[in-house]
VOPAGU-2260 file (C-alpha; in pm, 1 decimal, decimal comma):
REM VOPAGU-2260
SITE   aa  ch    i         X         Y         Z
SITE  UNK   A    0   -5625,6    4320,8    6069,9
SITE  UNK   A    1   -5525,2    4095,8    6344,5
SITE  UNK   A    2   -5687,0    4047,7    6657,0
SITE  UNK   A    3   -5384,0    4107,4    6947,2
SITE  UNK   A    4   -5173,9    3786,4    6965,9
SITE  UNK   A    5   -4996,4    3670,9    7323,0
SITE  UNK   A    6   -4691,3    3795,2    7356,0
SITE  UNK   A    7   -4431,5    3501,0    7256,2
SITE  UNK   A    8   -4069,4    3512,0    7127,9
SITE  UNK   A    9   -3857,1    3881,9    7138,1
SITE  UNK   A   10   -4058,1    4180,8    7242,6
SITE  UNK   A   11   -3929,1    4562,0    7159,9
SITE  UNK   A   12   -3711,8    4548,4    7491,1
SITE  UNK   A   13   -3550,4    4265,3    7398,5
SITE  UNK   A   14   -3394,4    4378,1    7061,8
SITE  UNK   A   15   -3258,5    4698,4    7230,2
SITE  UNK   A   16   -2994,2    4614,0    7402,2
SITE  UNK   A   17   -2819,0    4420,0    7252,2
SITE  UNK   A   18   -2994,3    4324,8    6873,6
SITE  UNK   A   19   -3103,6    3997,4    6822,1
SITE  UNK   A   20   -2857,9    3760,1    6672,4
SITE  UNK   A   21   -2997,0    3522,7    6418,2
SITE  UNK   A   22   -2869,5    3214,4    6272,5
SITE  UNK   A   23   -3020,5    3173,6    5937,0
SITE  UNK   A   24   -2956,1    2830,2    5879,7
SITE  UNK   A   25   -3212,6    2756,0    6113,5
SITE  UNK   A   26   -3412,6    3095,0    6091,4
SITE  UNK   A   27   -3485,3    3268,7    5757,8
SITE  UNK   A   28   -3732,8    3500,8    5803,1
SITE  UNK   A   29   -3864,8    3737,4    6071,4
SITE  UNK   A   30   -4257,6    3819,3    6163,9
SITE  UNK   A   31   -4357,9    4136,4    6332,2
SITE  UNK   A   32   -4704,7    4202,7    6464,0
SITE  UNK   A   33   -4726,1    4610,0    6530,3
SITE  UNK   A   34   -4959,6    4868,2    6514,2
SITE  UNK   A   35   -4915,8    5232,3    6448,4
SITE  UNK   A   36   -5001,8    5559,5    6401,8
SITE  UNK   A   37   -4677,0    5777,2    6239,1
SITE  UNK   A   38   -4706,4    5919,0    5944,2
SITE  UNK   A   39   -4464,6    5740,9    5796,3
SITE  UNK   A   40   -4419,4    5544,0    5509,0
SITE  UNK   A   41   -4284,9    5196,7    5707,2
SITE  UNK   A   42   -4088,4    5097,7    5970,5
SITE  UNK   A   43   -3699,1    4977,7    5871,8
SITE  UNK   A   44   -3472,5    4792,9    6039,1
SITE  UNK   A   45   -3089,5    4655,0    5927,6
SITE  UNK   A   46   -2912,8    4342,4    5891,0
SITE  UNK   A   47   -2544,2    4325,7    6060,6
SITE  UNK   A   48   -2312,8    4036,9    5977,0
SITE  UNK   A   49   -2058,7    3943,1    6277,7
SITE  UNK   A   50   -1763,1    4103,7    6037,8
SITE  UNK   A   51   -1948,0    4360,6    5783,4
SITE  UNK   A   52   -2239,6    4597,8    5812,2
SITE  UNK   A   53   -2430,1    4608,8    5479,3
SITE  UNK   A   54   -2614,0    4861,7    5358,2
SITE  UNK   A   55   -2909,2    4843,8    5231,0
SITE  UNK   A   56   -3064,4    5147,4    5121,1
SITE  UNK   A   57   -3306,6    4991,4    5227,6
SITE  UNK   A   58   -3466,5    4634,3    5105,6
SITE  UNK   A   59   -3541,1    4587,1    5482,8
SITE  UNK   A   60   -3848,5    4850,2    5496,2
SITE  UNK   A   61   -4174,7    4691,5    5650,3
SITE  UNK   A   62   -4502,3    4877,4    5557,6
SITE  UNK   A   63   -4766,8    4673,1    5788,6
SITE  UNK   A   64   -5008,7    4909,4    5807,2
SITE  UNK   A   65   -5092,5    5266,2    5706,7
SITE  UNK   A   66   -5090,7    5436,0    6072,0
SITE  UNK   A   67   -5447,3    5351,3    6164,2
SITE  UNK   A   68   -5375,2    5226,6    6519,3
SITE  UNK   A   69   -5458,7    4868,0    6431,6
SITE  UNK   A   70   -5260,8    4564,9    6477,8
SITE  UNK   A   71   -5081,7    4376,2    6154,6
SITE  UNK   A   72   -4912,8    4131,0    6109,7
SITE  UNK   A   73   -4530,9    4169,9    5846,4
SITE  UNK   A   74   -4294,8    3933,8    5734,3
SITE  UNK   A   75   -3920,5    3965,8    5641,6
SITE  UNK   A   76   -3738,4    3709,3    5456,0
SITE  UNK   A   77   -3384,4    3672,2    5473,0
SITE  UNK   A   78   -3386,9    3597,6    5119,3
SITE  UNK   A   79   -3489,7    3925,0    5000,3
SITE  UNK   A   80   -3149,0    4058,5    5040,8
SITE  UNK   A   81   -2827,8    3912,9    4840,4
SITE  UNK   A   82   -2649,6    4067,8    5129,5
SITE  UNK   A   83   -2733,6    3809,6    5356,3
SITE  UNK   A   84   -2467,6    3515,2    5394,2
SITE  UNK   A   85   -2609,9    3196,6    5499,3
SITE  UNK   A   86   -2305,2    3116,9    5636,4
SITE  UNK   A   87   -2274,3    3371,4    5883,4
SITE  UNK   A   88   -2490,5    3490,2    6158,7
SITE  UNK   A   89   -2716,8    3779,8    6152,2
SITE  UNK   A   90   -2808,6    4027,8    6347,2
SITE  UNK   A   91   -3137,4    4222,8    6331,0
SITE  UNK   A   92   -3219,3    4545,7    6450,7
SITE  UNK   A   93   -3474,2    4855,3    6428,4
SITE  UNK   A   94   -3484,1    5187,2    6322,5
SITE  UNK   A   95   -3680,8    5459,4    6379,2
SITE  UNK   A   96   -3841,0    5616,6    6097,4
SITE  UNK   A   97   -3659,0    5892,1    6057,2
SITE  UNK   A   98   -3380,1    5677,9    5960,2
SITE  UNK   A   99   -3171,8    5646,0    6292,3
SITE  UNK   A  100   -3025,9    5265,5    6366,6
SITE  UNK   A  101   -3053,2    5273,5    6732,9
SITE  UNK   A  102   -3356,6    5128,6    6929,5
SITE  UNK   A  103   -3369,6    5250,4    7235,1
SITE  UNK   A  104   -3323,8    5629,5    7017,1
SITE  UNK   A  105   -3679,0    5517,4    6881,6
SITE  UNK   A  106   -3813,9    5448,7    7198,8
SITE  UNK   A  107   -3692,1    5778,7    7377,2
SITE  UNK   A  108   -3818,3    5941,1    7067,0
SITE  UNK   A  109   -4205,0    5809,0    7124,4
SITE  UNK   A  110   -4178,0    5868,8    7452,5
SITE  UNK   A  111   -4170,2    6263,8    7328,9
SITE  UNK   A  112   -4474,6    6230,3    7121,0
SITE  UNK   A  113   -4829,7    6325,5    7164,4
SITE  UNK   A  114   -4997,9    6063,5    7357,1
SITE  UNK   A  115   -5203,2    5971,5    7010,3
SITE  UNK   A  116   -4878,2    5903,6    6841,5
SITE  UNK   A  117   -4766,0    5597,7    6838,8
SITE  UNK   A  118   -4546,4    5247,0    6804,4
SITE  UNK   A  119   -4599,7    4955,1    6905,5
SITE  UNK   A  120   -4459,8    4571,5    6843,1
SITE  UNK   A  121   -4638,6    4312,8    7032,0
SITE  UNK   A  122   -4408,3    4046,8    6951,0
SITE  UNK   A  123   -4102,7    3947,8    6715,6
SITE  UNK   A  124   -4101,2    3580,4    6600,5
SITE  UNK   A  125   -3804,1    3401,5    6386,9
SITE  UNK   A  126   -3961,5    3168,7    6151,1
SITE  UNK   A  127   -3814,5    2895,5    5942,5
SITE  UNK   A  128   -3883,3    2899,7    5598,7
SITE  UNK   A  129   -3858,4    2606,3    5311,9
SITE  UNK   A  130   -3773,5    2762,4    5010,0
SITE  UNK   A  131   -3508,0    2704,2    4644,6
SITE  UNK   A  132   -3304,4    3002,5    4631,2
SITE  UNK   A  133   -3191,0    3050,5    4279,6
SITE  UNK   A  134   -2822,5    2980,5    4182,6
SITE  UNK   A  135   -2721,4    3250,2    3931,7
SITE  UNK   A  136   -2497,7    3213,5    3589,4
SITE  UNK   A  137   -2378,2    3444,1    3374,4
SITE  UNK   A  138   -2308,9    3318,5    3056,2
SITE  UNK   A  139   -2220,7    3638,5    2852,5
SITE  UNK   A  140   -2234,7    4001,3    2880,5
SITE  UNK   A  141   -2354,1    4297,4    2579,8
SITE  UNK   A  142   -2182,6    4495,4    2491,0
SITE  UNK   A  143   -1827,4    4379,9    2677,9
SITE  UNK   A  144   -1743,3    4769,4    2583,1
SITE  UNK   A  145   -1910,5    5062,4    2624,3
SITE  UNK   A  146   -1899,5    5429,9    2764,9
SITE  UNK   A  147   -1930,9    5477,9    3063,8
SITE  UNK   A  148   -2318,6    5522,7    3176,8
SITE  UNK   A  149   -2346,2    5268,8    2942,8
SITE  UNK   A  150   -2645,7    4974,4    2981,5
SITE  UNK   A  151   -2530,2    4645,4    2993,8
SITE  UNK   A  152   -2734,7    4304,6    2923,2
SITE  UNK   A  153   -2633,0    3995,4    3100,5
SITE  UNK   A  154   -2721,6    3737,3    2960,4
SITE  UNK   A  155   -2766,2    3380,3    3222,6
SITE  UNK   A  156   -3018,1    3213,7    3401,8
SITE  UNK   A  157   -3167,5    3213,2    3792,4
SITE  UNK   A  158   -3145,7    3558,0    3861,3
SITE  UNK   A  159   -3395,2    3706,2    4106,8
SITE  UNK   A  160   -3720,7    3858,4    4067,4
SITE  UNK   A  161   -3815,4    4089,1    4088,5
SITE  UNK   A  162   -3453,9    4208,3    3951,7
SITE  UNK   A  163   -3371,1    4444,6    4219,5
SITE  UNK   A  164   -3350,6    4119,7    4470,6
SITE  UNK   A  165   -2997,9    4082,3    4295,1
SITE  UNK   A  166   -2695,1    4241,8    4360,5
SITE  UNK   A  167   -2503,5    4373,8    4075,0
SITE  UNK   A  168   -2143,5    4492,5    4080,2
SITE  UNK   A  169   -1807,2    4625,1    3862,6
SITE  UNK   A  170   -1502,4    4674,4    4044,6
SITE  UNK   A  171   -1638,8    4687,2    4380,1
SITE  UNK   A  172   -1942,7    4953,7    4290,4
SITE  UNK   A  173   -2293,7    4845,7    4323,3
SITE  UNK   A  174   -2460,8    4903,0    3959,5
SITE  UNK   A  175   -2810,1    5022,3    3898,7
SITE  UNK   A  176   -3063,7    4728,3    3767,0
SITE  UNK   A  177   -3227,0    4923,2    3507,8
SITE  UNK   A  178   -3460,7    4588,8    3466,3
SITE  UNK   A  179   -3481,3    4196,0    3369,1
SITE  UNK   A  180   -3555,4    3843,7    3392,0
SITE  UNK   A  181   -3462,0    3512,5    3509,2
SITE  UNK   A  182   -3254,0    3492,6    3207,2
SITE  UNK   A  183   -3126,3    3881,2    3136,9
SITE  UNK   A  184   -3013,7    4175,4    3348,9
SITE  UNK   A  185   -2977,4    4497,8    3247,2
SITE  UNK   A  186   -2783,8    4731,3    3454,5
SITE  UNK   A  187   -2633,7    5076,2    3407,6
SITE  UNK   A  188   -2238,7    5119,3    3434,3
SITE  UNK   A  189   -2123,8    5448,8    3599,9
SITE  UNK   A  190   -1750,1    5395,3    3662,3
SITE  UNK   A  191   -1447,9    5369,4    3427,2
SITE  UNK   A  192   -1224,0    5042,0    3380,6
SITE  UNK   A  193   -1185,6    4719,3    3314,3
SITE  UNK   A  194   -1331,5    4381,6    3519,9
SITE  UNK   A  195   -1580,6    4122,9    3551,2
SITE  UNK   A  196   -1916,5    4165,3    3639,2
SITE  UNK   A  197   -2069,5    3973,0    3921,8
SITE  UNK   A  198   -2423,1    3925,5    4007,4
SITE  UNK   A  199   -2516,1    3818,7    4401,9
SITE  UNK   A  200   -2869,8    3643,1    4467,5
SITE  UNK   A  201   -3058,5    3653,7    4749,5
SITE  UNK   A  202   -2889,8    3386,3    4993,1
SITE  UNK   A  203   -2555,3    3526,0    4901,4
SITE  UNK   A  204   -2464,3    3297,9    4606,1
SITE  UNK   A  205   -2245,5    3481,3    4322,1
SITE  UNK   A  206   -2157,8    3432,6    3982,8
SITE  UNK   A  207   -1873,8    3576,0    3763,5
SITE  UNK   A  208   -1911,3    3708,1    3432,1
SITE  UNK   A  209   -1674,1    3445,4    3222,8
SITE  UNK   A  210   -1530,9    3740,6    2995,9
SITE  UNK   A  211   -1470,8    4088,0    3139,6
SITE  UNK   A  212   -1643,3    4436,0    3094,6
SITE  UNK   A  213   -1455,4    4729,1    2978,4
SITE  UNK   A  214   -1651,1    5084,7    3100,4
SITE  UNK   A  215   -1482,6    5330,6    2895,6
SITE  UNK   A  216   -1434,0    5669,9    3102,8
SITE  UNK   A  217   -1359,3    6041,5    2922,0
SITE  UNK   A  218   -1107,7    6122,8    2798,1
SITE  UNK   A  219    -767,7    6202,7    3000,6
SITE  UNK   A  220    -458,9    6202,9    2808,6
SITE  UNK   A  221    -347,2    6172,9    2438,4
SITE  UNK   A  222      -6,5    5979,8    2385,6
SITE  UNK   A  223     229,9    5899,6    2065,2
SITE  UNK   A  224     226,7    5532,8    2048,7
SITE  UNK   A  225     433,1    5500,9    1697,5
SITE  UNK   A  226     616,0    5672,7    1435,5
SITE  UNK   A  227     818,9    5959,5    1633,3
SITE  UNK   A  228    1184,4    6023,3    1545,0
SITE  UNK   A  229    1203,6    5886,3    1180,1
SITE  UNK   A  230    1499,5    5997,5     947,1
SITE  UNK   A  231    1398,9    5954,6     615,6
SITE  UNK   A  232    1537,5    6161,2     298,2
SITE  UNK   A  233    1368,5    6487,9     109,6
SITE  UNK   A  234    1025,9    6364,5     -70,2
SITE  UNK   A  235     978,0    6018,5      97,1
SITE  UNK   A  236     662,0    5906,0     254,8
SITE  UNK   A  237     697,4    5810,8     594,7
SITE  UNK   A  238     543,9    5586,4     857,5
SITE  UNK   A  239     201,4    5630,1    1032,0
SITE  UNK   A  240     247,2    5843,8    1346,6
SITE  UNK   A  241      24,9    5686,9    1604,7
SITE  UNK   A  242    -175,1    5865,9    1884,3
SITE  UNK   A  243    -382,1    5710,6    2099,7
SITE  UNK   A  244    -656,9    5903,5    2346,6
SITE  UNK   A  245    -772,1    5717,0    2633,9
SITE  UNK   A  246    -986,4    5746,4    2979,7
SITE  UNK   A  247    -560,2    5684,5    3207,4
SITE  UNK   A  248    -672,0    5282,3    3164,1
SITE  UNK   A  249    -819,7    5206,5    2832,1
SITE  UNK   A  250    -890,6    5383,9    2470,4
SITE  UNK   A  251   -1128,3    5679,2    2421,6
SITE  UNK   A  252   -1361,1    5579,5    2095,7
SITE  UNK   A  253   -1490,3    5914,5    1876,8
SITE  UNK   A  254   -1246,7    6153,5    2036,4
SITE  UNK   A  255   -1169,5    6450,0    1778,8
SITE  UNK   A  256    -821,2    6466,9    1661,1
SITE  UNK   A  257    -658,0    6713,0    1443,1
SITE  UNK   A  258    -316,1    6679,2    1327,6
SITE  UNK   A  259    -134,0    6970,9    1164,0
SITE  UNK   A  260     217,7    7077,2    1026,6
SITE  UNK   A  261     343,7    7334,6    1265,5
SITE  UNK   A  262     719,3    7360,5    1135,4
SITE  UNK   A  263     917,0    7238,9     830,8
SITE  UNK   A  264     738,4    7078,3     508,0
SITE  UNK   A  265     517,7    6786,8     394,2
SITE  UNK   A  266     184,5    6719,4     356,6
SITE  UNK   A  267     -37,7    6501,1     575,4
SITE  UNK   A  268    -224,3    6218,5     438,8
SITE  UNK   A  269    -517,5    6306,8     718,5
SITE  UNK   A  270    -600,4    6693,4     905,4
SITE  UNK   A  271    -926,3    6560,7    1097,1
SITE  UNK   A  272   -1054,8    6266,3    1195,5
SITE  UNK   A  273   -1185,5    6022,0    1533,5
SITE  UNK   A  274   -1018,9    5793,0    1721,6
SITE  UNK   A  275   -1140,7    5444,0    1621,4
SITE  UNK   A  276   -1305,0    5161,1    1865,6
SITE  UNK   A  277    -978,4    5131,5    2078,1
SITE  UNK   A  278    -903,0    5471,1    2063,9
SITE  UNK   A  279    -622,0    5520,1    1801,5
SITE  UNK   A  280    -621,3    5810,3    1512,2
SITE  UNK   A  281    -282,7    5818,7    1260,7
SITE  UNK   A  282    -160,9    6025,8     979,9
SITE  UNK   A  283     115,6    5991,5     674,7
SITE  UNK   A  284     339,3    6287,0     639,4
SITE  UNK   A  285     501,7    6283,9     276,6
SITE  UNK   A  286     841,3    6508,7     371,4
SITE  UNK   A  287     874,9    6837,3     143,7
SITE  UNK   A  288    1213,7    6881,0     -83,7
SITE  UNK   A  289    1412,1    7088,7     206,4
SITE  UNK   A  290    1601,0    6890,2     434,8
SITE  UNK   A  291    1578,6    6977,5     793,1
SITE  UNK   A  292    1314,0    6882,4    1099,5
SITE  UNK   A  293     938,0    6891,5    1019,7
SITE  UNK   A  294     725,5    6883,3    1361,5
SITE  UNK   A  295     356,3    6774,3    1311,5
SITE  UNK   A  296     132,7    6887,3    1600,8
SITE  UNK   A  297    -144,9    6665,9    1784,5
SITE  UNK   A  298    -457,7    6815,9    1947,4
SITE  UNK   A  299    -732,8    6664,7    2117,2
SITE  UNK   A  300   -1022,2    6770,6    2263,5
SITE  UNK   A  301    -908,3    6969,2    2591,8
SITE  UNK   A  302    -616,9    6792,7    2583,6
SITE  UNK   A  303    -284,3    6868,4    2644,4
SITE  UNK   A  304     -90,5    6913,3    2255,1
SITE  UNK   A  305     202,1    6674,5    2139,6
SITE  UNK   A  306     390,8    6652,8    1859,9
SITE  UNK   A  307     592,6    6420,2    1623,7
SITE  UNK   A  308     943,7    6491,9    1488,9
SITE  UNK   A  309    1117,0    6374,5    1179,9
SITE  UNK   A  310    1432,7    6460,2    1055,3
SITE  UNK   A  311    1455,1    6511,0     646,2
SITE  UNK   A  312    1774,5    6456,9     451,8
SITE  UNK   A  313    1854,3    6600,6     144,1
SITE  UNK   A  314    1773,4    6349,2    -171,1
């Protein structure tokens, strides 16, 4: 508990209209002295960059006290965000506890409250801090392919701790960080495709997976890829036919496929079977003795059918 400080630097007025603007080359951290008595779990507050608002959801809660009317005293380091661009000005702002963004909202909002209820910040102080942000590297990722909801290791040194000061993405999305080190990440993919991942420290610096990630999604479409149209004569074996089952971007692994004889003669070298690792399955059809066209069907799982066509000739 702190005794009641003068009031220096920014006081709640001041931050309300407009927010404070903070440059955090010189300023990296903010210090709030408040006391209060909402049931609430903290007070929040948001960064805003001169061209993009961030959100945070949120890293920028302060829990000073527990509502017991006291004064405290709560820091808030830039650095605890790999939102924040060193480059480019800040600007901070509250929120009241119910989530809204808008000061002067929190204000009107006391101002409703039972007399006992209560916020109150005596003073708002920017503070210069001197501290080594880490740089972050990536060196590899495991696996580079996996389903999608798949956990992902990466594998590099001066990440963040703890890990959820980092800032994980694939293909724009923000990736859960499921835990880690200085040296390892692991996060949790939840969207389909193909592309680096990057990893954002506090201070804003980035790093770039060297080899990219494939997230493979479910499955969307089956497609011939070889072996349709053949002419071959009465008895001959002929060429693989070729399907391949993937997500509208990359192959499907483990799909079910079942290929059948659904006019004509032959026999197939495979009925049932999986796509493999990129998401290719194949057959052999050995033509009967009768010449004409034999049509071998492909099904997938909930997939739309296709079929393969081969004209026989007599021998």
């Amino acid at each position: 508990m702190l005794a009641r400080p003068n009031p220096v630097g920014l006081d709640f007025d001041d931050i309300s209209h407009p927010p404070t603007l903070i440059d955090p080359r010189q300023y990296q951290a903010i210090r709030i002295v408040v006391r209060h008595t909402m049931p609430v779990a903290g007070i929040g507050g948001w960064w805003l960059h001169r061209s993009n608002r961030y959100d945070e959801r949120p890293w920028f809660d302060l829990q000073p006290a527990e509502g017991d009317g006291q004064w405290h005293e709560g820091t808030l380091r830039l650095s605890d965000s790999p939102f924040v661009d060193w480059s480019d000005d800040v600007v901070f702002g509250l929120r009241r506890p119910d989530g809204s963004t808008r000061a002067e909202e929190t204000a009107r909002a006391l101002r409703q409250m039972a007399l006992d209820v209560y916020l109150d910040i005596d003073r708002i102080e920017l503070v210069a801090l001197h501290e080594q942000l880490p740089a972050p590297t990536i060196e590899s990722i495991e696996p580079t392919r996996a389903r999608k909801g798949a956990e992902v290791t990466i594998h590099g040194s001066g990440f963040a701790l703890p890990p959820e000061r980092n800032l994980v993405a694939f293909r724009g999305d923000q990736l859960e960080i499921v835990g880690g080190d200085q040296e390892h990440l692991i996060v949790r993919v939840q969207r389909g495709g193909i592309g680096p991942l990057t990893v954002r420290s506090p201070g804003g610096k980035r790093a770039e997976s060297p080899q990219p990630y494939t997230s493979i999604g479910s499955a969307e479409a089956i497609e011939r890829v070889s072996g349709d149209g053949q002419v071959v004569v009465a008895g001959s074996r002929l060429q693989p036919m070729v399907v391949r089952i993937t997500d509208g971007a990359t192959g499907v692994p483990e799909e079910p496929v079942r290929f059948s004889v659904a006019s004509g003669g032959g026999v197939l070298s495979v009925t049932e079977t999986a796509t493999d690792a990129d998401g290719f399955a194949s057959t052999v059809l050995t033509a009967g003795l009768r010449p004409g066209v034999v049509r071998v069907r492909v099904d997938g799982h909930a997939l739309d059918t296709i079929v393969f066509a081969a004209t026989v000739l007599p021998n």
